[in-house]
Structures are given as C-alpha cells and as structure tokens.
N, C-alpha and C positions, 0 to 999 in steps of 0.2 A: 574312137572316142567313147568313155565309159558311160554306159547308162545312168544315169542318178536319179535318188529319190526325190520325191515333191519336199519342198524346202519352204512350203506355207504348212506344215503340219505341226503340231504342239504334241512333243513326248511327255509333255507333265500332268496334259489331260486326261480324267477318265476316261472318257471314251477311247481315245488311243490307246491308252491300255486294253482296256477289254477287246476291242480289235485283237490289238498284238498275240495276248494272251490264248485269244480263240484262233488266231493262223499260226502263231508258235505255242503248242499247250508244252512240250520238252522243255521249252527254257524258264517256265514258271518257276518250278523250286526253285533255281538259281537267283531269280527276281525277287522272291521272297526271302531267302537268306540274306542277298545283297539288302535286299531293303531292313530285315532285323541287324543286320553290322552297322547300319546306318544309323539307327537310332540311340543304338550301344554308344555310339563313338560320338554323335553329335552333342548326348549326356556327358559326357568325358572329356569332353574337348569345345570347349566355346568358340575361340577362332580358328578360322581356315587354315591358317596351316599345318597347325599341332593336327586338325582331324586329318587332313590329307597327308600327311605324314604317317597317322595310324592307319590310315586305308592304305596307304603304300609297303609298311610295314605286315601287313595282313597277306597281300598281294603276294608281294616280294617271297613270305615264308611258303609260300606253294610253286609261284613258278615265277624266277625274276621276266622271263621272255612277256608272259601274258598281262605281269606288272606293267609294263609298258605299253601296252596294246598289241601285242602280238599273238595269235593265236599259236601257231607254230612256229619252229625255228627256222622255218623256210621262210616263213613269213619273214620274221624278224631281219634273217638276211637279206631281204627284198624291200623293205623296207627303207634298211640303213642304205641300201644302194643307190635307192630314188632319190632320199635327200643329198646323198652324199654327189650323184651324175648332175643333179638339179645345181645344184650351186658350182659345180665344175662348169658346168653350160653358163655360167653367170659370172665367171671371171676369179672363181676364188683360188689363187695362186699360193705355193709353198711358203713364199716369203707373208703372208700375211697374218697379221691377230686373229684369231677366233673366240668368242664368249660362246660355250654353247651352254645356255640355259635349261635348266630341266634334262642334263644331261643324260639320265637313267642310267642304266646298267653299259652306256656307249652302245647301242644300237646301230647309230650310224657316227657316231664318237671317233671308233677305232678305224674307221677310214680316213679322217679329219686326221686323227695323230699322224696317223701313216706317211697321209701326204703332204702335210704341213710342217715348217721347220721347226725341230725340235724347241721345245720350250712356246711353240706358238699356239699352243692347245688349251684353255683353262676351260674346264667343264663345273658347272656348279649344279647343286641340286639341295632340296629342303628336306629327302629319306636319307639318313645313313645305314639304312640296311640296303639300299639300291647302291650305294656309293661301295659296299663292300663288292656286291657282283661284278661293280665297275672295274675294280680292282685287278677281281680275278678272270674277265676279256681282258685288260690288259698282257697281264701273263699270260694267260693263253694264247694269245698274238703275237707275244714276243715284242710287246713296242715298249720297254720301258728305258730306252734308250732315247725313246724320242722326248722323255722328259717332259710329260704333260703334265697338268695342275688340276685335283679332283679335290671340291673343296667342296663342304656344306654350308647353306646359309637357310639365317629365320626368315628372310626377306628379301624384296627383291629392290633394295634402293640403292645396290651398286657402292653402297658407301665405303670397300677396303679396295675397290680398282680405281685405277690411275685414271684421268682424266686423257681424252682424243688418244686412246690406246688403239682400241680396236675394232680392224678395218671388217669383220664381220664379225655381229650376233646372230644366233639362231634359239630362236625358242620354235620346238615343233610338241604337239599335242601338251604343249603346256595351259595357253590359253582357253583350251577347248575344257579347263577341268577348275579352270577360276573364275571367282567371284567379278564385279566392275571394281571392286576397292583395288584389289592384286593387279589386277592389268596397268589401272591409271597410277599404279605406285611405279609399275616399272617403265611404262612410258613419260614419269616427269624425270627419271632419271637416266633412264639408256643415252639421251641425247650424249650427257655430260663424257661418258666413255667411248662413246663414237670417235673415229677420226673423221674431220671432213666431208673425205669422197666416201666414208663407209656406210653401209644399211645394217636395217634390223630385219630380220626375217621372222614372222610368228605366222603359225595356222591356228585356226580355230573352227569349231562347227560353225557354220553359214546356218540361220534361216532368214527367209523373207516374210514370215508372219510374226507373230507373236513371239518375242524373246523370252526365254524361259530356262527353267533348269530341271534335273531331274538328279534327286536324291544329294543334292551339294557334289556332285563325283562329274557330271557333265553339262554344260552350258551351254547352251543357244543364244548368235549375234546376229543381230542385221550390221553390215557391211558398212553403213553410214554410223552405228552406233561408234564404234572401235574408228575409222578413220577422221571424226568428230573428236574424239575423244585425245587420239593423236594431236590435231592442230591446236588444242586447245592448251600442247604443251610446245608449240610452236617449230612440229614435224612435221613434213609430208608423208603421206600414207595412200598406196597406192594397192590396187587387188592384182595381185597377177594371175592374171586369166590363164600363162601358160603352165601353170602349176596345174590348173583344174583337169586340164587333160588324163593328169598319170592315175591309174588306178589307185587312189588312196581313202577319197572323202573325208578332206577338209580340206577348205579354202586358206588359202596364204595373203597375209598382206606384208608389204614391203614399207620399211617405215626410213623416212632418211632425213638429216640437216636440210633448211632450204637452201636453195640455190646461194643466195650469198654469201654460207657458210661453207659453202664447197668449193675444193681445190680447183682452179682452172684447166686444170690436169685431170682431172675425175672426169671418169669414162658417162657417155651422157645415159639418162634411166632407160631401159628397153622399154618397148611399145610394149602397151598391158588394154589394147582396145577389141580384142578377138572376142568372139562370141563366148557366153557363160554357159558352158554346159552343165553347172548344176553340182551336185552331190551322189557320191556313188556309196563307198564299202566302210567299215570303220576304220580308223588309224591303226 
C-alpha cells in the first residue's frame, strides 16, 4: 500500500510555499516560469478552456508525454497500463462504448482501441495540438484499423453524442486541472450519453481541508464536494477506495444512473467500503 501525503495541507498557501520552496530549492525556477506562463495566458485568455488549451499548447510544444503528467515515458507507459488493468478488473469488455474524456496524446487510449471493438473508441479532448500526438501513437501502434473517433471539443456538454450510447466514460486527470463550473457542466450532462448499466469514471486531487487551487492548472476537492455536486444532477457517486491503492495519487470517483434507471441485467456496483489510504505521487 503506497504511502500518501497529508491531504489536510493547502498548496495555495504561503506558507506551503515557502516550506516547498526551502525543501525543494531545484524546482523554484520552474515554479517561477510556470507561475510567469500563468499570468501571460490568464491576460490572454479569460475563460478556462481557451487558457488551458494555451497551457496544453505550451506543454505539448516541449514534450506531449510530460503534457499529460508523465514525467517519463516509462512513466507514461505505466500509467496507461493502471488505467487501462483498472477498468479490465471492472468488467470493461471488447463489445463495449468508450467516451474517453480528456483523451491526451492516448496515454492509456491506445490500449482502449486495441482492446475494444473497432469503431468503439471515441476519445475527445479541448488541445488540438495533443490531438495531433494522438494521431501519431496511433500510427505508431498500428491501430488504425481499429477505427477509433479523435475529435476536439470547446465543452464538455456532450451535445453532438447520441444519447444511452455509452457503456463507459473515462475522464482521468481531467478533473484534477478544472474549475466547479467545468465539472458540474459535465456531470448535468454525462448522465444523458450513459447507457443504463453504464459509469463514469473521473480522478481528481482529494483534499480533506480547505479546497483550493494553485495557478488555475491544479484543483483541490473534498470527496463530498464532487459527490454532492453529482446528485444534484440526479447520479450516484461513489469513491472507490480500490483505485487508491495503485501507485498514482488521485482519487477516483464513480458516477452512475440510479438504480431505477439501470438495467435489471447490470452487474451490481463493487464494494468501495475498504480503508482510505490517502494520496501518494502525481498523476
């Protein structure tokens, strides 16, 4: 089980800074650059996703892997692998739809195509320069037989897919880098493209203190904010605890139709009651 950091602690506070800053003094320039791109682009860009587009743009022109949170391409491989074993362990079969949200450059995408029947793959995302990387893992995987769907969008309100389409969504380090407006846009409308017996899958940063954000680029949730936030679009939202185990650090929640709207045939939700071990490494 991974160690994790304290998840009552606020990254947007001074003090945690100057902490940081005095146990990490190496990664100050980078902190200060990041933070001058930040003010560059927040000038430039009033809503969130034209600026996060421009951060992802930025990202992307140096190294698409790191653009997504990967520090190396070990990483990144190991990465896509967790999501990709995690949801095999959770029933996600060839024949099924997949929405992967916030797709990136197919990090764990191009297992998704692999194993899924062709055409059941639609990956969206808000960069077209990540969408071009996306491209070329394709090709360099050789799946473009499997006839997946890489499409851009401004928004996250689902409004050009089909309605009880699809039997999994997956938003991963999506939510951990949005605003509350972007979240609850996409949970009043994920329900509608759901099938059924289907879920949503999203991680986000967990804290248990004070929810905060640091530079508009990462967000901090408490667990009840986001599963509140769910019901109040008439989902269930559940934390699954056995996500928290794998070496990642971010918590998963699971979002699904209620019970009424679910197939009598939909397999029943796993148990999500194991202990919380916390927050460990970044995504």
């Amino acid at each position: 089980m991974p160690q994790h950091a304290d998840r009552s602690r606020n990254r947007a506070s001074v003090r945690h800074k100057l902490r940081y800053a005095a146990g990490n003094p190496g990664r100050v320039p980078a902190y200060l650059r990041r933070t001058a791109r930040d003010l560059l682009l927040r000038a430039r860009h009033r809503d969130h996703v034209a600026y996060y587009r421009a951060v992802m743009a930025s990202d992307a022109g140096r190294s698409p892997e790191a653009a997504v949170g990967s520090r190396s391409h070990d990483r990144w491989l190991a990465l896509g692998e967790m999501q990709f074993q995690y949801l095999l362990r959770h029933g996600l079969r060839p024949d099924h739809r997949m929405l992967d949200i916030g797709c990136g450059n197919l990090r764990a995408g191009w297992r998704f195509i692999e194993h899924l029947d062709p055409g059941h793959y639609y990956g969206i995302d808000i960069s077209p320069d990540i969408l071009v990387h996306a491209k070329r893992t394709l090709v360099d995987r050789g799946l473009q037989g499997r006839l997946p769907y890489l499409t851009i969008t401004d928004d996250l309100t689902l409004d050009f897919l089909p309605d009880d389409h699809f039997d999994v969504v997956h938003a991963h380090s999506v939510f951990s880098h949005s605003p509350p407006e972007v979240i609850d846009e996409c949970l009043a409308h994920v329900g509608r493209v759901l099938r059924p017996e289907g879920f949503f899958d999203f991680t986000f940063d967990r804290t248990e203190g004070r929810e905060h954000q640091v530079l508009r680029e990462d967000f901090y949730y408490r667990t009840e904010t986001l599963t509140a936030l769910a019901a109040s679009h008439g989902l269930v939202a559940t934390l699954m605890v056995d996500w928290e185990d794998l070496p990642h650090g971010q918590s998963k929640i699971r979002v699904t139709l209620p019970a009424a709207d679910r197939s009598p045939d939909a397999p029943p939700e796993r148990p999500s009651d194991a202990a919380d071990p916390g927050r460990d490494a970044p995504a």
